[in-house]
C-alpha positions in Angstrom: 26.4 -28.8 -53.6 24.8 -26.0 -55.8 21.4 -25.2 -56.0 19.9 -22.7 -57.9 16.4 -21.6 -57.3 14.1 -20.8 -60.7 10.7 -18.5 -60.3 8.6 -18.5 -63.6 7.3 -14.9 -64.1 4.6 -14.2 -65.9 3.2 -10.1 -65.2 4.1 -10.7 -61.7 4.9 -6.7 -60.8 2.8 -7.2 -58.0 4.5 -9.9 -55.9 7.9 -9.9 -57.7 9.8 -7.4 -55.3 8.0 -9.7 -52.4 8.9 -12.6 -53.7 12.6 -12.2 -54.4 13.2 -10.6 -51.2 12.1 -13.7 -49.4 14.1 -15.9 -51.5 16.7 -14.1 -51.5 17.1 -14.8 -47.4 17.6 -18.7 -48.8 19.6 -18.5 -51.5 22.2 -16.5 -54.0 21.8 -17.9 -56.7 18.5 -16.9 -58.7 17.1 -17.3 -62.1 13.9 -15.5 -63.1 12.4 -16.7 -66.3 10.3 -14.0 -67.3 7.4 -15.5 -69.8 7.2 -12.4 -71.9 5.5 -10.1 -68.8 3.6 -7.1 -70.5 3.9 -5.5 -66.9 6.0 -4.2 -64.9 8.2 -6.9 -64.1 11.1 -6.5 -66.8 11.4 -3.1 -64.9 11.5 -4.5 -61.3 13.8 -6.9 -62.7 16.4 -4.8 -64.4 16.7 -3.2 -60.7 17.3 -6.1 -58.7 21.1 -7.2 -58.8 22.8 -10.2 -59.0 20.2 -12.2 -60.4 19.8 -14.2 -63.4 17.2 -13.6 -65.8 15.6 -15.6 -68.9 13.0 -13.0 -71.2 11.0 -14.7 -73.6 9.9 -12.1 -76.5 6.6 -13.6 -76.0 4.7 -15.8 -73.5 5.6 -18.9 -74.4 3.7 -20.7 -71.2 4.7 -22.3 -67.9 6.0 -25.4 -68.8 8.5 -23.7 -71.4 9.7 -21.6 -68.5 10.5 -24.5 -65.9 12.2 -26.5 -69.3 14.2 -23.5 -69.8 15.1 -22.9 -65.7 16.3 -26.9 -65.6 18.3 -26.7 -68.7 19.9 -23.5 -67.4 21.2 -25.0 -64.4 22.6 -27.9 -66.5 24.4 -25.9 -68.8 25.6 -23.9 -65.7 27.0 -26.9 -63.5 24.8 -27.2 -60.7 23.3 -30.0 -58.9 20.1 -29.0 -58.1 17.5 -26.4 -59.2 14.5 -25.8 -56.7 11.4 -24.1 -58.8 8.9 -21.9 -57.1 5.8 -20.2 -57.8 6.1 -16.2 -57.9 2.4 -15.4 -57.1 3.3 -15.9 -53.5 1.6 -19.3 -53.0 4.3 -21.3 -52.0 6.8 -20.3 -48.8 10.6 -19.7 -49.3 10.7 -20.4 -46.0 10.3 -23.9 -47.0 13.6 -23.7 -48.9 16.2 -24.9 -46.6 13.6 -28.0 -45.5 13.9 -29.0 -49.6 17.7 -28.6 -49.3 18.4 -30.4 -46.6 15.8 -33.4 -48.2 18.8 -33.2 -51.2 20.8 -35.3 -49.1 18.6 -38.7 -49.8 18.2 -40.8 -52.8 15.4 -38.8 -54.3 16.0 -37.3 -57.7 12.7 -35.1 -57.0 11.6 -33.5 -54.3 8.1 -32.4 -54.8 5.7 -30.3 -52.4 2.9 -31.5 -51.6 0.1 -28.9 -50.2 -2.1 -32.3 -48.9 0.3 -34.1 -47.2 -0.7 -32.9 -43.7 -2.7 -30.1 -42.1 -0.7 -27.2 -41.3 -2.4 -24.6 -38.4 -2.7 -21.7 -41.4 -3.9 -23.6 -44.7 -6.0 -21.7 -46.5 -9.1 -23.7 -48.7 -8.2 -24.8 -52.1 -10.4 -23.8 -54.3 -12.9 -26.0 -55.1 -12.1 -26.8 -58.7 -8.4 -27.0 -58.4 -8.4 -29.4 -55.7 -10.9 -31.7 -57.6 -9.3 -31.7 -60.9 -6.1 -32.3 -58.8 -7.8 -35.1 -56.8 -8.3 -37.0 -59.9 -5.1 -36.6 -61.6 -3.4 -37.5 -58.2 -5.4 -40.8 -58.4 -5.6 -41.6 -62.1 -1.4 -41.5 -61.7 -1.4 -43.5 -59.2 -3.6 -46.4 -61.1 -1.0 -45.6 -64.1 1.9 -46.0 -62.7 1.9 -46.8 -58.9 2.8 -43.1 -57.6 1.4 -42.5 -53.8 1.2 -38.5 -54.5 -0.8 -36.3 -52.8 -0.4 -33.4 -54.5 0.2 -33.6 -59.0 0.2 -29.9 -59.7 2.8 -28.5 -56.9 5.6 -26.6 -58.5 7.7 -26.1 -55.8 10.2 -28.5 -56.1 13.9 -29.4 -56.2 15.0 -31.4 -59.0 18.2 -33.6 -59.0 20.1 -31.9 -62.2 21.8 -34.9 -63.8 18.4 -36.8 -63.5 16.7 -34.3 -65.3 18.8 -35.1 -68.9 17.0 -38.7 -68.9 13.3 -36.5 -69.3 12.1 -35.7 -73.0 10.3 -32.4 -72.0 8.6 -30.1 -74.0 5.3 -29.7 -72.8 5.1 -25.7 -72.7 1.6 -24.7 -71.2 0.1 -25.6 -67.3 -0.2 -29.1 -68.2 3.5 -29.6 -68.1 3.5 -31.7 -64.6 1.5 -34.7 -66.7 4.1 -34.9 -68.9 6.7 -34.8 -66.1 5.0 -37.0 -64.2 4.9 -39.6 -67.2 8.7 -38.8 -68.0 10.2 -39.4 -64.2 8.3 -42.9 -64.4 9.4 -44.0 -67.6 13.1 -42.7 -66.6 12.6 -44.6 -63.2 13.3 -41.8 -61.2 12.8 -41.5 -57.5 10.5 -39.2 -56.1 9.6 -38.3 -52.7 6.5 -35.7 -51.3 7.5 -33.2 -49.0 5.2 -31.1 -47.1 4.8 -27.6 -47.2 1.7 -25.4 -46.5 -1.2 -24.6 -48.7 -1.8 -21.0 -49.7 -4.0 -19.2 -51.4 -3.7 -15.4 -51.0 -5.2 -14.1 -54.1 -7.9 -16.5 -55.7 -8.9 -14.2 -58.5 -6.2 -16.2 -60.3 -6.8 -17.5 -63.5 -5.3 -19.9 -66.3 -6.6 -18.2 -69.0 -8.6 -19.2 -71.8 -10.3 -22.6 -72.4 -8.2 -23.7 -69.3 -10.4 -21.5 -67.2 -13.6 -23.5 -67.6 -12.5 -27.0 -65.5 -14.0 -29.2 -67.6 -11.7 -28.0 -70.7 -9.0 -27.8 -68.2 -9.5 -31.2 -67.1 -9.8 -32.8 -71.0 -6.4 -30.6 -71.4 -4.5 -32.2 -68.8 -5.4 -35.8 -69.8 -4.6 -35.4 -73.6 -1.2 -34.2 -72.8 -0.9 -37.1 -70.3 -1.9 -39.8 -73.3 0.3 -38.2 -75.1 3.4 -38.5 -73.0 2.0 -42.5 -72.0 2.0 -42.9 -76.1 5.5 -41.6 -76.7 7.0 -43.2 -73.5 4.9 -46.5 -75.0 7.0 -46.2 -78.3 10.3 -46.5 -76.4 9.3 -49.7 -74.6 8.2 -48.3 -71.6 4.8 -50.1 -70.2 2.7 -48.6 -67.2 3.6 -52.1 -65.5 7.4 -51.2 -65.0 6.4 -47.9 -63.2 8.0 -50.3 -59.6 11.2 -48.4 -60.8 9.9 -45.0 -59.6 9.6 -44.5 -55.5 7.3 -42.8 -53.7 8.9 -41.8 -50.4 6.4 -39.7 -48.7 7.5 -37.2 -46.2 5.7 -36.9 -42.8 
């Protein structure tokens, strides 16, 4: 089985050595796709060997990044591409726990930060988890999907499931579209936990998307959207039995 691991960078210079040192310790085969970083990243990645790298002339967003990370590994023959977060908010550590979940019938593997409690969580912030709250439950109205956690981008994805998504959603509201896609594809999907971690909450989106209340208008325009062009193939919120939920103690 081979499993590439894809980190989105956008002016990362600050975690990036960090960051692929620890993954590094789980894996040899990397792709960075670097979302047109203004930084010092290009810099930090032109010294790091062995590694693969995407650089978009301009940021193109951080859906465009995980599209172009997933069709990377299918052009490149493997079976599985596990996506995390470079800002140091998810745990490579985790990385063997998603490999060895590979094994099942899942064609995603998604974290989930809400799962359970681990000792060391750190508080979501407050707007994040709300807004993530109500996606989690307005999907699971939709189309029957017992997430926790909608917005986790640590995942592993089954490759050869992946060619049945229409994807091109390019900004942060890519996992509605996803979400909508795996359902209509009947994909199986199963939750698996991993600890919640919030080092550096000056984060922002950027933009409108900072103010939650654009964010949250955002997010469910691009999920009508997908629902609309899903609804033109045939596809009907009431088939969504086809997609599993296995969650992950």
């Amino acid at each position: 089985m081979r499993y590439l691991v894809a980190v989105p960078v956008f002016n990362e210079q600050r975690h990036l050595p960090r960051v692929l040192k620890a993954i590094s310790a789980y894996a040899d085969d990397i792709l960075i796709v670097d979302d047109g970083s203004t930084d010092g990243s290009g810099r930090i990645l032109a010294a790091w060997p062995r590694i693969h790298v995407i650089t978009h002339a301009e940021n193109r967003g951080y859906g465009q990044s995980v599209i172009d990370a997933l069709r990377f590994a299918d052009w490149h023959g493997y079976d599985w591409v596990i996506t995390i977060d470079c800002d140091e908010q998810h745990e490579p550590a985790c990385i063997p726990q998603f490999l060895a979940a590979t094994a099942g019938e899942a064609d995603v593997i998604s974290g989930s930060r809400y799962l359970r409690k681990f000792a060391d969580d750190d508080p979501a912030p407050p707007d994040r988890r709300r807004i993530n709250n109500t996606i989690t439950l307005l999907l699971d109205q939709l189309f029957g999907l017992q997430l926790t956690d909608s917005f986790c981008g640590f995942k592993a994805h089954r490759v050869t499931a992946m060619r049945r998504l229409l994807l091109d959603e390019p900004g942060y509201a890519f996992p509605l579209q996803f979400w909508a896609e795996c359902v209509r594809a009947g994909l199986t999907i199963r939750e698996l936990a991993i600890p919640r971690i919030y080092r550096d909450r000056s984060r922002t989106f950027g933009g409108t998307l900072d103010d939650p209340a654009q964010r949250l208008r955002h997010y469910l325009e691009v999920l009508l959207r997908a629902m609309r062009r899903a609804e033109s193939d045939g596809f009907a919120p009431a088939a969504s039995s086809r997609c599993v939920c296995e969650l992950s103690e």
